[in-house]
N, C-alpha and C positions, 0 to 999 in steps of 0.2 A: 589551460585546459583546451581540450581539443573536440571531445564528446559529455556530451550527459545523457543520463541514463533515466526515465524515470519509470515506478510501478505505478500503476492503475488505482484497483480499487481503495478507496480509504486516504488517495494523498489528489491523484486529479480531480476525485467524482467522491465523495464518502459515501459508497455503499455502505459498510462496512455498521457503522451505525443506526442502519437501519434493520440489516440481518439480528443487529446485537436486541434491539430491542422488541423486536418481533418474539425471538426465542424466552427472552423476560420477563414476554405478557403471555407468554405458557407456563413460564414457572409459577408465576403470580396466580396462575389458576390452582396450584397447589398449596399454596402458600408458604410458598419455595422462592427463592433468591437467588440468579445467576453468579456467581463470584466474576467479576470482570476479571480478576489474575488467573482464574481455569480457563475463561472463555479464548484471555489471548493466546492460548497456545493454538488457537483455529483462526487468528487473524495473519492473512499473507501466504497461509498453504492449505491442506487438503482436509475439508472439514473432519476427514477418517481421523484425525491425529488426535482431535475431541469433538465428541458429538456432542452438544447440550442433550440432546433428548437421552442418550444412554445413562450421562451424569444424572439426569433429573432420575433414572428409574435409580441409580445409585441411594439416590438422595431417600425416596421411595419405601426401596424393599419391596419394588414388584415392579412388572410391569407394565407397559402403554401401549396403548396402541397407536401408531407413526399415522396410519392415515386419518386418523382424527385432528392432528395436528399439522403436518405436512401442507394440505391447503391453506391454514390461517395463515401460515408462516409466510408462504408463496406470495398470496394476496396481498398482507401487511406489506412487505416487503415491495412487491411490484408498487400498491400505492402511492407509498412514500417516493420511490423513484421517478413520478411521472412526472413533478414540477420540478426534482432536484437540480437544482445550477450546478457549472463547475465550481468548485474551491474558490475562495477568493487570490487572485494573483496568478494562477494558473496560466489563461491565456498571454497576461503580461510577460511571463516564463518563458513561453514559447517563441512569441515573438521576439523576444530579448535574444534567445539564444540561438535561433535560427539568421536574426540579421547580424548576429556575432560573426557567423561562418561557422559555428558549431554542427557536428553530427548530432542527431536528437533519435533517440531508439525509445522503446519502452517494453519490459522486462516483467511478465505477471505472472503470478499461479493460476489465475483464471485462463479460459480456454477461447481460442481463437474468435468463436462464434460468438462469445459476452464481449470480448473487447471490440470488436469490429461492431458491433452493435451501437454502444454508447461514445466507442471514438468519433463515429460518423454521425449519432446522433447529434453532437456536439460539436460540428465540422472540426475538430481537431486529428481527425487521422491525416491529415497531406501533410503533417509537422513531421512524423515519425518515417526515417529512413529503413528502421529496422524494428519489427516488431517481434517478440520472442513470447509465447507462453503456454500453458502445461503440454498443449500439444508436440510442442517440439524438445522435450525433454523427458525422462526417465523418472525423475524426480523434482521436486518443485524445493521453492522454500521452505527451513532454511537452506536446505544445501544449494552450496555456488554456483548448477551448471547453468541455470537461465542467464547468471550476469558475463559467467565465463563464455557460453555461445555468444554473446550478444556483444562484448569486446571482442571477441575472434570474427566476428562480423563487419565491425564495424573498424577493423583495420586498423586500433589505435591501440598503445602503448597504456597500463592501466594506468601511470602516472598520472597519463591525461585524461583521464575521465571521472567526471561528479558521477554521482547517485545520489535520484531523491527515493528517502522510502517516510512509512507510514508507520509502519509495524515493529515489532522485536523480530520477530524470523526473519523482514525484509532485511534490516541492518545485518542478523548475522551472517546470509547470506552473502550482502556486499562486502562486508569487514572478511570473511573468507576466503572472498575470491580478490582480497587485496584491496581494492578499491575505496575511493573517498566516498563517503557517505553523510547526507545533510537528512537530519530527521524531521518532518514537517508533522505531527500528531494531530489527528482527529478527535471530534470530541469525547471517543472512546477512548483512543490508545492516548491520550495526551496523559493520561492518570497513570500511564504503566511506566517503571524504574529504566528508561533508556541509560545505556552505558556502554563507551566506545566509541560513541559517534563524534565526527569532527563538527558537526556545525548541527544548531538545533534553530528552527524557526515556530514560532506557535503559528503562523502565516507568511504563505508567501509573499503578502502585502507590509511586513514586517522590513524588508532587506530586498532592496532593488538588485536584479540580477547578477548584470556586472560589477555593480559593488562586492556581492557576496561572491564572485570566483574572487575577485584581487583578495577577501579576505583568506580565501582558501590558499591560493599560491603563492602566497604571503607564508604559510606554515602555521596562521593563525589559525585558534579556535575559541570553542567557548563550550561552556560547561552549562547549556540550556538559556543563559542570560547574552543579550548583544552587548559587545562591547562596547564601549564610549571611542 
């Protein structure tokens, strides 16, 4: 391997968790229940794709009104991110693959101004050579152009380059646009039916770096369980 690729929210920093449950303690004020299998069709790209609140008027038979909720959501949300650590293993990642000699890019549906935010929150932007997201594309995840710009950028052949994602859109993406794909799930998406993916971690603290490229370039995989 030459590059890896990784996305953002929900696999370096789990946002993603926290939006989920924000939107859950609106439902819960109807005494309504988010379906987590509707919800991930909005984890990894553009929350247009499913709104909770348009489901919840679904759910309903009438109307809401957004700005009633909009702030709780915000706020919830903002809260919970203000202690949030990275992932565990994360930085380990980084460094592993950066004293590899690895290219290190990272490929999001969120927009330039969220990820420069919480990369440098987190001094982990000097890792990232190439950074790609909704800004610089048409369309986000699933579709492949974030991964596709972001190997045409990064000058390498797709053979050689990982992707970590988080999500079901992120993987279809990668698996789209050809690419190896390791699924690392959050404590949301870790419950959704992953399928496709070459290598599954429930933690990056699971499978030391360059262990896990030799098991990739190996041709190895695994079906969510490590192998012996």
């Amino acid at each position: 391997m030459k590059a890896v690729i990784f996305d953002f929210d929900g696999l370096l920093l789990d946002t993603e968790t926290p939006w989920f449950d924000a939107y859950a303690a609106v439902f819960e004020r109807y005494d309504q229940k988010l379906p987590l299998e509707k919800y991930a069709q909005a984890i990894g790209t553009d929350i247009d794709v499913f709104h909770p609140l348009r489901y919840l008027e679904t759910l309903l038979g009438k109307p809401i009104v957004d700005a009633d909720y909009e702030l709780f959501i915000q706020d919830f949300h903002a809260d919970r991110m203000k202690e949030l650590p990275l992932r565990p293993g994360v930085k380990a990642y980084l460094q592993a693959a950066q004293e590899a000699g690895l290219s290190i890019a990272l490929a999001s549906s969120s927009d330039r101004k969220w990820i420069d935010r919480w990369t440098k929150k987190h001094c982990i932007d000097r890792y990232f050579s190439v950074i790609n997201t909704r800004d610089d594309v048409e369309r986000v995840k699933p579709d492949p152009a974030l991964y596709e710009k972001t190997v045409r950028e990064l000058g390498v052949e797709k053979k050689d380059v990982v992707v970590f994602e988080d999500s079901l859109n992120g993987l279809t993406a990668a698996k789209k646009a050809g690419l190896t794909c390791v699924i690392v799930p959050n404590q949301v998406t870790a419950q959704l039916p992953f399928e496709a993916h070459d290598w599954r971690l429930e933690s990056m603290e699971e499978t030391p770096f360059l262990m896990l490229l030799k098991q990739l370039e190996s041709g190895r995989g695994n079906d969510g369980q490590q192998e012996a």
